[in-house]
N, C-alpha and C positions, 0 to 999 in steps of 0.2 A: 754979094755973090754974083757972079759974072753970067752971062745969059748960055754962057757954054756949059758953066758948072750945074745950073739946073735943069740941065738935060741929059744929066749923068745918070744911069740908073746902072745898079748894081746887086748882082746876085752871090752872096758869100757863103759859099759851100760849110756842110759843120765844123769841119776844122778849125774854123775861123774862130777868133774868140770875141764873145757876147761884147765886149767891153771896145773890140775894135770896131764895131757895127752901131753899139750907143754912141761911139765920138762922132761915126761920118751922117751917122742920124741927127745929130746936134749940129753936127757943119751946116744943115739942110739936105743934105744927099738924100734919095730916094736907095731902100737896100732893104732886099727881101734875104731872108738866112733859110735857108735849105734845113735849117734844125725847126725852124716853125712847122715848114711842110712838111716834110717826110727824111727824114735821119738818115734814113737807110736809102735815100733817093742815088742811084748810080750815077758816077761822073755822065755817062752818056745821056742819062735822062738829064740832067743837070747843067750839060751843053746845049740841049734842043731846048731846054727852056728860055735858055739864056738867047738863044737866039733868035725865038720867038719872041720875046719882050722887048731885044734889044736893050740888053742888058749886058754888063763888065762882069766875070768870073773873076772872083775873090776866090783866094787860095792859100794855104800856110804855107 
């Protein structure tokens, strides 16, 4: 993995499916799912996060 790709972090909102998030977890990718922390979290909350971390928005 290239010194770019493990600086990726990414936040995949619930839509996302479990099994898209176990493979980029498997790549090495760092990826937090919005279904761990709060389900019901709004896009907007879920942008400020995303920004905060500096973090990629995953989305269906």
């Amino acid at each position: 993995m290239s010194k770019f790709e493990e600086r990726l972090k990414f936040l995949a909102d619930v839509n996302v499916e479990k099994g898209i998030i176990e493979l980029l977890r498997n790549l090495g990718f760092e990826v937090q799912w919005v279904a761990d922390l709060d389900k019901f979290m709004e896009d907007e909350q879920v942008l400020k996060l995303a920004a905060k971390e500096s973090r990629i928005v995953l989305k269906r």
